[in-house]
Predicted model as a PDB file, atoms N, CA, C, CB and O in Angstrom, pLDDT in the B-factor column:
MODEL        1                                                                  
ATOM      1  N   UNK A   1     -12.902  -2.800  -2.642  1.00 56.00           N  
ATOM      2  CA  UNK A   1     -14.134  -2.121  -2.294  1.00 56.00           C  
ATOM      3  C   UNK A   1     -13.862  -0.968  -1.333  1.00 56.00           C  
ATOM      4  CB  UNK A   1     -15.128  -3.104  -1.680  1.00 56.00           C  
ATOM      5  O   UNK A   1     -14.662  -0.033  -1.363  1.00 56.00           O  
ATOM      6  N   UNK A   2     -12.837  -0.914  -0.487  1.00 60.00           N  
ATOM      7  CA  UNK A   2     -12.627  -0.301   0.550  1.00 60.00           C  
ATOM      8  C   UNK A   2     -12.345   1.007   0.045  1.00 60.00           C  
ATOM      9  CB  UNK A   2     -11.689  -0.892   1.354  1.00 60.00           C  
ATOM     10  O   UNK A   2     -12.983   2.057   0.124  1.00 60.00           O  
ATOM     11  N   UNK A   3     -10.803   0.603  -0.714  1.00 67.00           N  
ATOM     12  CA  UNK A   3     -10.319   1.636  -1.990  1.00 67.00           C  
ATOM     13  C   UNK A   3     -11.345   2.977  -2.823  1.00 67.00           C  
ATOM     14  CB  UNK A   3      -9.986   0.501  -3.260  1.00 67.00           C  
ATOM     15  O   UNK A   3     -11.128   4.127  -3.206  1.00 67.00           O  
ATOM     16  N   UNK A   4     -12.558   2.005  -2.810  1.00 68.00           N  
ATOM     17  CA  UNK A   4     -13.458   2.890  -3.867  1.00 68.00           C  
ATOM     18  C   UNK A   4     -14.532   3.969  -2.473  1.00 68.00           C  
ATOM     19  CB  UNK A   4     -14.771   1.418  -5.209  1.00 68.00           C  
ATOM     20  O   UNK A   4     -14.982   5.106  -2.613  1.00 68.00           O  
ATOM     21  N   UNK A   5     -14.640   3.008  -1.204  1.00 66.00           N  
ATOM     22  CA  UNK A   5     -15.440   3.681  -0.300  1.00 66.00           C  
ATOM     23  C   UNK A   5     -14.517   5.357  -0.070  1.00 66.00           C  
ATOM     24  CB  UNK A   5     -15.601   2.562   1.233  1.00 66.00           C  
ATOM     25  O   UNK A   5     -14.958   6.503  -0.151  1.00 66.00           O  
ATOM     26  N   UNK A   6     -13.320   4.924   0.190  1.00 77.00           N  
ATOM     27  CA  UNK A   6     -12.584   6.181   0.535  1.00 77.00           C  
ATOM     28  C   UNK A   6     -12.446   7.208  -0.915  1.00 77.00           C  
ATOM     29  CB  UNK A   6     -10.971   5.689   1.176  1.00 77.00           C  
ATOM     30  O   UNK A   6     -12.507   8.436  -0.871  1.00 77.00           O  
ATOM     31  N   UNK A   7     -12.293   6.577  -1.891  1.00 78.00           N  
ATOM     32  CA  UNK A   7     -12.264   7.671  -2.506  1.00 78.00           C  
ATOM     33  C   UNK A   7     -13.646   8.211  -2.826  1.00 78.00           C  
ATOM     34  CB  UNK A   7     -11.489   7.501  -3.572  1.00 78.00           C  
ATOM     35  O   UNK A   7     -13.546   9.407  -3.100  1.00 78.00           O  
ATOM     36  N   UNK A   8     -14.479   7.924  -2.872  1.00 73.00           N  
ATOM     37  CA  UNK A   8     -15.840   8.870  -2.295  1.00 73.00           C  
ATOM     38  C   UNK A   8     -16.011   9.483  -1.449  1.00 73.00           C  
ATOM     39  CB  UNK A   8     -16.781   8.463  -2.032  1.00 73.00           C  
ATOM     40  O   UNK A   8     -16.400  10.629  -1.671  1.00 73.00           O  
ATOM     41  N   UNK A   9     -15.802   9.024   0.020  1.00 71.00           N  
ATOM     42  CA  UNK A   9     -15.700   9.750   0.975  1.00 71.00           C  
ATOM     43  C   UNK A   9     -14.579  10.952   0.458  1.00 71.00           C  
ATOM     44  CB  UNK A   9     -15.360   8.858   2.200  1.00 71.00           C  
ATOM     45  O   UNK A   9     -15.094  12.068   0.379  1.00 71.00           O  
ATOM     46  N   UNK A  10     -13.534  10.903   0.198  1.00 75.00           N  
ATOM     47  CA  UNK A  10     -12.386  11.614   0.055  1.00 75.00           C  
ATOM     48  C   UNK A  10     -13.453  13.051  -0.769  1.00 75.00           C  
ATOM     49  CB  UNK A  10     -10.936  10.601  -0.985  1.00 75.00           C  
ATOM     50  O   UNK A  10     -13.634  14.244  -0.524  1.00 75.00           O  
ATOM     51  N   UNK A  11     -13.824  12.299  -1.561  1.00 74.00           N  
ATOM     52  CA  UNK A  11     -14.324  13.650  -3.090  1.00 74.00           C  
ATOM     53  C   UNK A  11     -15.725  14.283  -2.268  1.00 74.00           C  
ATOM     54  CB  UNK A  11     -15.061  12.587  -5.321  1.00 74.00           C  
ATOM     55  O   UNK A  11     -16.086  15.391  -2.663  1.00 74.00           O  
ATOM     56  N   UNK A  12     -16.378  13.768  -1.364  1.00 72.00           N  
ATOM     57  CA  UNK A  12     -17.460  14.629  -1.043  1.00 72.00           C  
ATOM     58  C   UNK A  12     -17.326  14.571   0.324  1.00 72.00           C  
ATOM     59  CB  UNK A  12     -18.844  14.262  -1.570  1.00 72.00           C  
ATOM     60  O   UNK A  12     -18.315  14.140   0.917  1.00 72.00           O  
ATOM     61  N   UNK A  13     -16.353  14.894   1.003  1.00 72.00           N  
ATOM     62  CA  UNK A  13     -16.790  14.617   2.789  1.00 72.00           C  
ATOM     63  C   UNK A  13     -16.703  16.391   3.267  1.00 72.00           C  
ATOM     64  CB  UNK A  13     -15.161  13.287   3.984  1.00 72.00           C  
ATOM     65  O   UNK A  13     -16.539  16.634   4.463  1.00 72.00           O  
ATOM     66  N   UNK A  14     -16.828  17.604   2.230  1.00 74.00           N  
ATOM     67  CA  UNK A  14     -16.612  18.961   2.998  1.00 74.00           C  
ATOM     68  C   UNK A  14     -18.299  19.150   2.101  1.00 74.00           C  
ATOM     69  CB  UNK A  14     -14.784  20.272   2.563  1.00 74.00           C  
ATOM     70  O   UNK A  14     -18.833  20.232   2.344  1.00 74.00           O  
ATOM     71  N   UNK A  15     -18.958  18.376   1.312  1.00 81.00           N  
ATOM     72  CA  UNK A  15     -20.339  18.784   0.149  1.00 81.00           C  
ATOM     73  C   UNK A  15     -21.952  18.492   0.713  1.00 81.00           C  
ATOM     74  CB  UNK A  15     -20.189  17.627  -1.436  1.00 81.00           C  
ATOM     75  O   UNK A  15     -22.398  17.363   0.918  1.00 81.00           O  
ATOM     76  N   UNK A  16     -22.514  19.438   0.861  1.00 90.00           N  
ATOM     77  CA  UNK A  16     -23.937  19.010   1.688  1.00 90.00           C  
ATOM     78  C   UNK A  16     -24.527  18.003   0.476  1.00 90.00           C  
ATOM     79  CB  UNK A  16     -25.214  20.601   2.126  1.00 90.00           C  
ATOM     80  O   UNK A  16     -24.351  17.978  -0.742  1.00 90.00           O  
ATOM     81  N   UNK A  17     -25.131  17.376   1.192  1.00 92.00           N  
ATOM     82  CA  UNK A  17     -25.734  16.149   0.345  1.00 92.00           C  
ATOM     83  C   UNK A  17     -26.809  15.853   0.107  1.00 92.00           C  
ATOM     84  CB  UNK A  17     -25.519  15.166   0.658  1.00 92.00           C  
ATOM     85  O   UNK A  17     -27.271  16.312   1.152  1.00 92.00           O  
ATOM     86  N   UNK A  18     -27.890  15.355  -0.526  1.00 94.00           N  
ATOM     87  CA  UNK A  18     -29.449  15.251  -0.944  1.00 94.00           C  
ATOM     88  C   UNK A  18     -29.832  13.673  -0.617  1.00 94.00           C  
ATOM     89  CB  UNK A  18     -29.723  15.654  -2.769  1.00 94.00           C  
ATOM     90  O   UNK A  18     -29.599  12.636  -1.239  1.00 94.00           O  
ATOM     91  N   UNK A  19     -30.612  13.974   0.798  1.00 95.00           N  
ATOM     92  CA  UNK A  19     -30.934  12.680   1.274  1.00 95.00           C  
ATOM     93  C   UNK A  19     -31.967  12.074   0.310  1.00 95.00           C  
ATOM     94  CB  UNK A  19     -31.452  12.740   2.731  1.00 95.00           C  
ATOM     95  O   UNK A  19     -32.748  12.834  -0.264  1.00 95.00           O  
ATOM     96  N   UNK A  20     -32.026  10.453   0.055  1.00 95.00           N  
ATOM     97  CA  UNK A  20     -32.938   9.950  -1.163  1.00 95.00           C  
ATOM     98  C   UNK A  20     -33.975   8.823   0.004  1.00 95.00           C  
ATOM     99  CB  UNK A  20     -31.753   8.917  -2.781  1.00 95.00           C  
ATOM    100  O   UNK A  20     -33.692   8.535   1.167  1.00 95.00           O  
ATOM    101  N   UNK A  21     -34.709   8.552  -0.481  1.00 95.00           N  
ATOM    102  CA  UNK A  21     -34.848   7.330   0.257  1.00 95.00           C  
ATOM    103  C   UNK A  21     -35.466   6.393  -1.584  1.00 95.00           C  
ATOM    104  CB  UNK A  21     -36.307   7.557   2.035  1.00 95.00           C  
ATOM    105  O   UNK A  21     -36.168   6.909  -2.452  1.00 95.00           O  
ATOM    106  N   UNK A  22     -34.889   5.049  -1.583  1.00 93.00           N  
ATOM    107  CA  UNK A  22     -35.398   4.693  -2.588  1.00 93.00           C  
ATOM    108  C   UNK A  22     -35.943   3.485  -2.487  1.00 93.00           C  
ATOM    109  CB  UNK A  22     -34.664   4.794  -3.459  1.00 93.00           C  
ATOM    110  O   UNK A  22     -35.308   2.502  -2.106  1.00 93.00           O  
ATOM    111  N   UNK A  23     -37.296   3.469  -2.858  1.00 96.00           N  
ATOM    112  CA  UNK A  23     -38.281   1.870  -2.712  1.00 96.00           C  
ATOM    113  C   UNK A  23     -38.578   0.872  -3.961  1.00 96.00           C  
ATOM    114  CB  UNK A  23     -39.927   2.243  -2.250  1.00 96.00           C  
ATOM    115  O   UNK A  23     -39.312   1.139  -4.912  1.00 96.00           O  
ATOM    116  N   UNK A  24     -38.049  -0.007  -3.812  1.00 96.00           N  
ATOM    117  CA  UNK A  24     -37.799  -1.368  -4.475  1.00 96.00           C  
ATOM    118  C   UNK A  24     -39.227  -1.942  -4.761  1.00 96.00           C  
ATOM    119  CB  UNK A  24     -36.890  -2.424  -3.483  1.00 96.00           C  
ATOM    120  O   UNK A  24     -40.170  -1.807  -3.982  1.00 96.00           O  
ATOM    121  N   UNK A  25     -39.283  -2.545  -5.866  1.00 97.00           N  
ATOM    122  CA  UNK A  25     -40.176  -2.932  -6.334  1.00 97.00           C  
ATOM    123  C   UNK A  25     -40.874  -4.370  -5.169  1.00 97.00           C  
ATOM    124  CB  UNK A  25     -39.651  -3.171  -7.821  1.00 97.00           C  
ATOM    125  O   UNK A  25     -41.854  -5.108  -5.268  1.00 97.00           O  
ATOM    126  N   UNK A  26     -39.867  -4.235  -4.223  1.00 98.00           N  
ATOM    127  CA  UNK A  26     -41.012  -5.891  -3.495  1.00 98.00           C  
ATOM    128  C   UNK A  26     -41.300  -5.131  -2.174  1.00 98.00           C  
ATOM    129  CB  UNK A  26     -39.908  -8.002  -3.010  1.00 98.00           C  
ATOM    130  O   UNK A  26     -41.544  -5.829  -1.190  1.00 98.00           O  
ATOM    131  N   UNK A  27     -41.301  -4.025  -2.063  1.00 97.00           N  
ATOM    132  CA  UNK A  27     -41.639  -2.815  -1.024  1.00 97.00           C  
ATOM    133  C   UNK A  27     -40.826  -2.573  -0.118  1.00 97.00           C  
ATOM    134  CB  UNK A  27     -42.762  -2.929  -0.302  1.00 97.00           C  
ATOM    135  O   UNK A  27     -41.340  -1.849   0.734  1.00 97.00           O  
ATOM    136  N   UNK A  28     -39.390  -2.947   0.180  1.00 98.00           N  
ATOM    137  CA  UNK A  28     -38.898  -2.430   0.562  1.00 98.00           C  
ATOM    138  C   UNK A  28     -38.379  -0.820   0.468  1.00 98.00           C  
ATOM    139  CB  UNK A  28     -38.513  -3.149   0.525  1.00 98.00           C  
ATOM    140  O   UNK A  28     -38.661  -0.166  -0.536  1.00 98.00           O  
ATOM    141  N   UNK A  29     -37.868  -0.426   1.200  1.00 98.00           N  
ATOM    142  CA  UNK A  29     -36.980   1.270   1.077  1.00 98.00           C  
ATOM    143  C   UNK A  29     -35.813   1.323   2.147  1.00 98.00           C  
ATOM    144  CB  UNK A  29     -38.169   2.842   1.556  1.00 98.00           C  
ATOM    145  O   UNK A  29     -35.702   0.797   3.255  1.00 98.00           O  
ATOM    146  N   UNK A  30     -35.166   1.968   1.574  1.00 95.00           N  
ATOM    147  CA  UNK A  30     -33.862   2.216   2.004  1.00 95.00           C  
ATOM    148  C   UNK A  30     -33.499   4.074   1.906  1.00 95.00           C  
ATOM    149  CB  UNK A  30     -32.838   1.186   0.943  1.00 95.00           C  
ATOM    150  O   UNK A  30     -34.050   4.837   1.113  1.00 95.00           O  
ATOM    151  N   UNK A  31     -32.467   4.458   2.913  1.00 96.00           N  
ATOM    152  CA  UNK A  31     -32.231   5.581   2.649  1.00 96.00           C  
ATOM    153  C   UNK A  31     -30.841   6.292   2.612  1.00 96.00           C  
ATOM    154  CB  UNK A  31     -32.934   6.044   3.331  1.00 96.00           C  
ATOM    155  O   UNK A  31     -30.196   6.268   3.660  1.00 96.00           O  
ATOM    156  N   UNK A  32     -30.446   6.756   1.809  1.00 94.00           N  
ATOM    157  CA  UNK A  32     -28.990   7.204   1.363  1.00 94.00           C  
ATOM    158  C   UNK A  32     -28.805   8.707   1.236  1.00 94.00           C  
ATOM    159  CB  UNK A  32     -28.621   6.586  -0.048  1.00 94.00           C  
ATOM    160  O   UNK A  32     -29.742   9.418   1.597  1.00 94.00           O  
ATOM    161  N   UNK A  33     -27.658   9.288   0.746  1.00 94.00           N  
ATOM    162  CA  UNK A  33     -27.192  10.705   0.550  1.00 94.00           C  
ATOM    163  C   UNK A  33     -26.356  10.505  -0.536  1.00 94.00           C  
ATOM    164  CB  UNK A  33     -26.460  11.420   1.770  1.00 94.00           C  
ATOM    165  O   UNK A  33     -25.308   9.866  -0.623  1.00 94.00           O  
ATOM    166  N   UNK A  34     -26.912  11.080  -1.263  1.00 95.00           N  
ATOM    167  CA  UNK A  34     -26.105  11.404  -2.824  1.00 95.00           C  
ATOM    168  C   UNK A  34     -25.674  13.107  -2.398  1.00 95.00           C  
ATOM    169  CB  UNK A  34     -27.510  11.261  -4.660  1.00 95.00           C  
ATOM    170  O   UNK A  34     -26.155  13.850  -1.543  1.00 95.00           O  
ATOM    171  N   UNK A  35     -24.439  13.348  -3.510  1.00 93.00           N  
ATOM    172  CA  UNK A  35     -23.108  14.586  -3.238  1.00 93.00           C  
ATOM    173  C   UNK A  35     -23.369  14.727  -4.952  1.00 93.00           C  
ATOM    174  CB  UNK A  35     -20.953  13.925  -2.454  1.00 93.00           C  
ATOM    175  O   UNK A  35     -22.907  14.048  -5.869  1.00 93.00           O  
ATOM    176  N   UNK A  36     -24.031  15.556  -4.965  1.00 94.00           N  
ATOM    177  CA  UNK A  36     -24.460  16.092  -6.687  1.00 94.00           C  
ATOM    178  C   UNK A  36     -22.727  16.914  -7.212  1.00 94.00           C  
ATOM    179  CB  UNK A  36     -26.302  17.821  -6.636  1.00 94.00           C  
ATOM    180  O   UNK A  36     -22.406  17.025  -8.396  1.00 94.00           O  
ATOM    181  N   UNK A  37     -21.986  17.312  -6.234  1.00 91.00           N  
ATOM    182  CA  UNK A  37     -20.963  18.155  -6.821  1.00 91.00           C  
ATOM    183  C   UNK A  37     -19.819  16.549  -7.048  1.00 91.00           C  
ATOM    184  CB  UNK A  37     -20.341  19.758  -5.513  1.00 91.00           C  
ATOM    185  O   UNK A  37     -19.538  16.198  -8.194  1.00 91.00           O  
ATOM    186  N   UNK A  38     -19.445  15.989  -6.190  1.00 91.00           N  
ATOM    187  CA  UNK A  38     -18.825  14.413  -6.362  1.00 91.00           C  
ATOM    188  C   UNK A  38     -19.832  13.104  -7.046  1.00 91.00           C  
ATOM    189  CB  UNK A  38     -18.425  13.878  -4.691  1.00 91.00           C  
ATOM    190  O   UNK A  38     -19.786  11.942  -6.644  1.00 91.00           O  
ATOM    191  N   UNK A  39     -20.623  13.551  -8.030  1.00 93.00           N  
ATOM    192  CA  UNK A  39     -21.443  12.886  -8.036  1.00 93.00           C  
ATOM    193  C   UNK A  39     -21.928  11.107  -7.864  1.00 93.00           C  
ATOM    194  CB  UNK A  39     -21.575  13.387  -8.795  1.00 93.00           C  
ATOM    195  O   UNK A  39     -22.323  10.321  -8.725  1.00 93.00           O  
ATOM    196  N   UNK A  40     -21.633  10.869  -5.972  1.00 92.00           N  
ATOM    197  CA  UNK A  40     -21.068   9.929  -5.173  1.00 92.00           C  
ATOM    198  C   UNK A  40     -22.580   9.648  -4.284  1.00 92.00           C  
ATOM    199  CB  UNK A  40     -19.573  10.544  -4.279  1.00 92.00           C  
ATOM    200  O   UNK A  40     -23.392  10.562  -4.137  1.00 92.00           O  
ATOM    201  N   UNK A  41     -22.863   7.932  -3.601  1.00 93.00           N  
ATOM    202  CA  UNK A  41     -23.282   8.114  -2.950  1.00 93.00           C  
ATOM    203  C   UNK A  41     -22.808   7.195  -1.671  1.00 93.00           C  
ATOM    204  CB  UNK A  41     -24.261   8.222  -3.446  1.00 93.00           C  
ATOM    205  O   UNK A  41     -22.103   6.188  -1.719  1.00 93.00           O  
ATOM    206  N   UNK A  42     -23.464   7.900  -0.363  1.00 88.00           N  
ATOM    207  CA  UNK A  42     -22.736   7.798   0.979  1.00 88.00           C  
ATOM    208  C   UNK A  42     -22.601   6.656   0.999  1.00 88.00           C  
ATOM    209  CB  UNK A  42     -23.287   8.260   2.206  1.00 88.00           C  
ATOM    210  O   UNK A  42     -22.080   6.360   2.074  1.00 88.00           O  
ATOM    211  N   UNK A  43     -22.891   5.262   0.023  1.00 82.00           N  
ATOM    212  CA  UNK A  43     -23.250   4.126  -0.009  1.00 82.00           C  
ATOM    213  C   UNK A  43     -21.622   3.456  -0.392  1.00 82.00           C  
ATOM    214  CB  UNK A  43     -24.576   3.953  -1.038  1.00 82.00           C  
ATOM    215  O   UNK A  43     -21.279   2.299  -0.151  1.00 82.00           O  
ATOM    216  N   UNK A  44     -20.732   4.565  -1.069  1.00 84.00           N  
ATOM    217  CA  UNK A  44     -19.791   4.217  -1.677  1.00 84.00           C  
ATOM    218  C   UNK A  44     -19.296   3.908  -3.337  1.00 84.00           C  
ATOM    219  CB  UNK A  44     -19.752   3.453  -1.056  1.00 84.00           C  
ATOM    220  O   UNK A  44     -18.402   3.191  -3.790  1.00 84.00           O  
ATOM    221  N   UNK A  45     -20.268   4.758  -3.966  1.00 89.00           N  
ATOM    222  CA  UNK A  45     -20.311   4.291  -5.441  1.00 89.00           C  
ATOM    223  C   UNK A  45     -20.449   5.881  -5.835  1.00 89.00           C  
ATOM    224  CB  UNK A  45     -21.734   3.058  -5.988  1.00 89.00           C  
ATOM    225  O   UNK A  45     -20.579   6.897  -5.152  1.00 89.00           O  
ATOM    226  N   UNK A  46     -20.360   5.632  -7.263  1.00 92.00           N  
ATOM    227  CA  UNK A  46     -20.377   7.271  -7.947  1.00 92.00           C  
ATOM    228  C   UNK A  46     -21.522   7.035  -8.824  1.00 92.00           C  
ATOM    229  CB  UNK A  46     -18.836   7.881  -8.957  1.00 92.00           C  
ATOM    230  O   UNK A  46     -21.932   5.958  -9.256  1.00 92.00           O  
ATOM    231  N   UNK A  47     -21.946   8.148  -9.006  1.00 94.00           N  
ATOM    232  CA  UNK A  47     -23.198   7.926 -10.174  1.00 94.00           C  
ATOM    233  C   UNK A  47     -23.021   8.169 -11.571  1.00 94.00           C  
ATOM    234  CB  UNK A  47     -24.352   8.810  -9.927  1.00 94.00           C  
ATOM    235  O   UNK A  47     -21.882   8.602 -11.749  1.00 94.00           O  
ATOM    236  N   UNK A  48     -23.392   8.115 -12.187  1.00 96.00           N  
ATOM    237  CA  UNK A  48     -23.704   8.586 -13.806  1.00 96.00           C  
ATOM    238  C   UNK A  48     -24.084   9.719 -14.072  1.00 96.00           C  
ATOM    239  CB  UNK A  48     -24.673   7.932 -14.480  1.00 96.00           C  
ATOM    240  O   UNK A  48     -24.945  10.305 -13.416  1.00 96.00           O  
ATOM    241  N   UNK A  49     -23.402  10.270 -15.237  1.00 96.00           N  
ATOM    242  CA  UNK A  49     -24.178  11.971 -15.457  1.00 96.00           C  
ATOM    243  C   UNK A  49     -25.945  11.761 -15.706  1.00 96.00           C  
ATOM    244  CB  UNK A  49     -23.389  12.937 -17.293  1.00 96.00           C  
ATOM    245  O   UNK A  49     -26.735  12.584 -15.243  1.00 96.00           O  
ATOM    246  N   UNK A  50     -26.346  10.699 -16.397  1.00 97.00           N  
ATOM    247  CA  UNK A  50     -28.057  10.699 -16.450  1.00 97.00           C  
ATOM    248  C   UNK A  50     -28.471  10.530 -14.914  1.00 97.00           C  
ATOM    249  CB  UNK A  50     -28.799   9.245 -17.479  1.00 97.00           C  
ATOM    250  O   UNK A  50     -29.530  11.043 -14.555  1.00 97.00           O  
ATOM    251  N   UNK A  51     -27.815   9.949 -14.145  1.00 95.00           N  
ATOM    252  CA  UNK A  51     -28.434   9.698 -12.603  1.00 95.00           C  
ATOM    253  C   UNK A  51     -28.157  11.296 -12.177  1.00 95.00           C  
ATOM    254  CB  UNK A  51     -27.436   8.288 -11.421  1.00 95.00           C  
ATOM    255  O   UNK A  51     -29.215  11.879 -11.943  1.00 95.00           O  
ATOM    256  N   UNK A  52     -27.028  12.081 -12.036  1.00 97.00           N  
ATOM    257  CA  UNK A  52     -26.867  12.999 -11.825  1.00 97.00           C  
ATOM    258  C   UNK A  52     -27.801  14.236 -11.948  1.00 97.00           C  
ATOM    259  CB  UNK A  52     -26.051  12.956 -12.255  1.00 97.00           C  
ATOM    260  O   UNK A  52     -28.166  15.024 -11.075  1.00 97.00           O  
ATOM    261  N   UNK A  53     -28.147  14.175 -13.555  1.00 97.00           N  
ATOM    262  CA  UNK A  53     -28.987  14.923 -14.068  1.00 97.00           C  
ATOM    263  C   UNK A  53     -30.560  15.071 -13.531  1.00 97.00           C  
ATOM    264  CB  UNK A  53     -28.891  14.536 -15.265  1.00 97.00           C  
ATOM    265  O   UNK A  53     -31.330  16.031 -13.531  1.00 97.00           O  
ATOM    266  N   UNK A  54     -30.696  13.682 -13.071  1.00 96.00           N  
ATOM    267  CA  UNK A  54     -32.113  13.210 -13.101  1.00 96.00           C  
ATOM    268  C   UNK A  54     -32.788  13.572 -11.426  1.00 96.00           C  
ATOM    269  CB  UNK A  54     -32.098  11.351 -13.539  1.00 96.00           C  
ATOM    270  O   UNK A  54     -33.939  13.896 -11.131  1.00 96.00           O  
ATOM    271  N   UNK A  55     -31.504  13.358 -10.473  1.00 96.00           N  
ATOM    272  CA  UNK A  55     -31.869  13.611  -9.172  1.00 96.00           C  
ATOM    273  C   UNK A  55     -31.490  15.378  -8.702  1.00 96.00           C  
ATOM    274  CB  UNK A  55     -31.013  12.412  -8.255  1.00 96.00           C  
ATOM    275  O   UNK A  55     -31.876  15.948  -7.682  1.00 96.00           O  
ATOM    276  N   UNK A  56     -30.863  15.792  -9.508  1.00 95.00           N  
ATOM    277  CA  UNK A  56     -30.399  17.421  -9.201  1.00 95.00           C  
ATOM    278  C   UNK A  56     -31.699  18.100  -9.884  1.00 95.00           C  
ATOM    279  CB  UNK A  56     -28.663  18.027 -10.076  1.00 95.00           C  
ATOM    280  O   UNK A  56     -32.210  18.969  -9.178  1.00 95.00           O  
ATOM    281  N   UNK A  57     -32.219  17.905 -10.913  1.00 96.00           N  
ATOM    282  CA  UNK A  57     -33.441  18.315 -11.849  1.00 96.00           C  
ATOM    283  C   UNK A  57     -34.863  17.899 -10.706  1.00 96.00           C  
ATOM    284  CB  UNK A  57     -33.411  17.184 -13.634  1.00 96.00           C  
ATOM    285  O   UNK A  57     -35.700  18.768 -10.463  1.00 96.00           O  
ATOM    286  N   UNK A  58     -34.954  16.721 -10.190  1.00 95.00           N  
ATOM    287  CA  UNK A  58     -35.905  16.554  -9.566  1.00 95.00           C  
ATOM    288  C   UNK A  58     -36.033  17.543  -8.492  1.00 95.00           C  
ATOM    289  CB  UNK A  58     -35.911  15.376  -9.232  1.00 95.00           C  
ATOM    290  O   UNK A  58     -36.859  18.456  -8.511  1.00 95.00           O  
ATOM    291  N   UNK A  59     -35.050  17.295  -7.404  1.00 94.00           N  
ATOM    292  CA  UNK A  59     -34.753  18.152  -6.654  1.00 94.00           C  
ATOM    293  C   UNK A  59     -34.852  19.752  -6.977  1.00 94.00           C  
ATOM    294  CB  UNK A  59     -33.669  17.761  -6.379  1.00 94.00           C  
ATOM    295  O   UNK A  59     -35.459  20.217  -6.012  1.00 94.00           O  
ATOM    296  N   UNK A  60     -34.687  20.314  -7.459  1.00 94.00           N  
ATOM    297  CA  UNK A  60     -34.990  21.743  -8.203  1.00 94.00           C  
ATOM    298  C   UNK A  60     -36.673  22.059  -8.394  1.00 94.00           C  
ATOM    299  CB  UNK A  60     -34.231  21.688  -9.867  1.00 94.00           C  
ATOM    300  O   UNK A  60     -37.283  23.122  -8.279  1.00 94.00           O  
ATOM    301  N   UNK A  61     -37.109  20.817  -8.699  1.00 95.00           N  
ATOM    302  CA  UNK A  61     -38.718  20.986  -8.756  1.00 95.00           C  
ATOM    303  C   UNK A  61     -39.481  20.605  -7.865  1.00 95.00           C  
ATOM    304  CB  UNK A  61     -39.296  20.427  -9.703  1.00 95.00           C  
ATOM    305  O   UNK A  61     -40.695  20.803  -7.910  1.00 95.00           O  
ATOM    306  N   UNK A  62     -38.874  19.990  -6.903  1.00 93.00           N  
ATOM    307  CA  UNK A  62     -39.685  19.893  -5.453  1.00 93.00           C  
ATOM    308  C   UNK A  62     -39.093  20.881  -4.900  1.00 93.00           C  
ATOM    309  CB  UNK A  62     -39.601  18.542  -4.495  1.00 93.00           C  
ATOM    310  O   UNK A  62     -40.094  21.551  -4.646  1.00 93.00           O  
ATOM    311  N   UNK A  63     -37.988  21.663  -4.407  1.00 93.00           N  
ATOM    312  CA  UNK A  63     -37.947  22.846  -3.709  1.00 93.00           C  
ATOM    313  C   UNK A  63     -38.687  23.940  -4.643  1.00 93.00           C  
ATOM    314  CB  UNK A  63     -36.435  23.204  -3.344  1.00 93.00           C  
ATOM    315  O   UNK A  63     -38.966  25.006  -4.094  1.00 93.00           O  
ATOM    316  N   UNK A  64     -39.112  23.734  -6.333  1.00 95.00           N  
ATOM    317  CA  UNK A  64     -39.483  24.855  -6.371  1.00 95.00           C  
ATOM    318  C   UNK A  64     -41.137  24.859  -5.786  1.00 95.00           C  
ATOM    319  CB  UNK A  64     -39.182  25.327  -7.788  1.00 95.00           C  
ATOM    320  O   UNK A  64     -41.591  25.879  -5.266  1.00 95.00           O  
ATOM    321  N   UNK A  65     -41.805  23.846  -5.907  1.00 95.00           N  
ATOM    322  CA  UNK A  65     -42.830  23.196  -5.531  1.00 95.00           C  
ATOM    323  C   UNK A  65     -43.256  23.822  -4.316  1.00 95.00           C  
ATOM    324  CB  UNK A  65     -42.585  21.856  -5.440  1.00 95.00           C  
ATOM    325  O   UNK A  65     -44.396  24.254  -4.144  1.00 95.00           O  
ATOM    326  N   UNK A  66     -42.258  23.871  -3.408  1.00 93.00           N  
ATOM    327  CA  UNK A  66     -41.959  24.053  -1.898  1.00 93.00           C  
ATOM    328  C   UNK A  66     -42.100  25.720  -1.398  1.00 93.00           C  
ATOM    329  CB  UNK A  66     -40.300  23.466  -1.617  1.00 93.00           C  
ATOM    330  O   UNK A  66     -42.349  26.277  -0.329  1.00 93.00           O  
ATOM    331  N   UNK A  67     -41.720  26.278  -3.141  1.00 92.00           N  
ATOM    332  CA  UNK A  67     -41.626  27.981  -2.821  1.00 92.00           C  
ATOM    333  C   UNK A  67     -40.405  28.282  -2.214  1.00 92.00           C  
ATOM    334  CB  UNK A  67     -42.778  28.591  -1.774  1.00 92.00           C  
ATOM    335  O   UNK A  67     -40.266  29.244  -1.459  1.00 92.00           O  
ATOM    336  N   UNK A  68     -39.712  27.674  -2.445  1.00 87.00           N  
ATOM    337  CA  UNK A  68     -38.237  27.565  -1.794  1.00 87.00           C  
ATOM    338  C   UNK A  68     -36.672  27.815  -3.035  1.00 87.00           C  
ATOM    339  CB  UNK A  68     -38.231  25.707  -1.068  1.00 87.00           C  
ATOM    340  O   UNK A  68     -35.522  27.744  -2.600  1.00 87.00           O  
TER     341      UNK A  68                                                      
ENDMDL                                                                          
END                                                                             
């Protein structure tokens, strides 16, 4: 596990990152940083190109939302 933490850290520790916060169906929330260029999160895991796709696309439409 350790192995896999560092090599995430390793692939995104110079990449600004897109803070998430994500809420669980029994109401909890939690909050993390996904690295869209390592597509990694600060949690220690890598994502999927559909996860990838899905949070870089969102993101694009709330800053455009934003006028930003």
């Amino acid at each position: 596990m350790l192995a896999l933490f560092d090599e995430v850290y390793k692939k995104s520790k110079h990449e600004t990152g897109i803070f998430l916060r994500v809420h669980l169906q029994d109401g909890t929330s939690f909050r993390m940083v996904y690295y869209p260029k390592a597509n990694a999160f600060s949690a220690g895991a890598f994502g999927t190109e559909k996860i990838q796709s899905l949070i870089v696309s969102q993101r694009k439409e709330i800053k455009a939302a934003a006028g930003l």
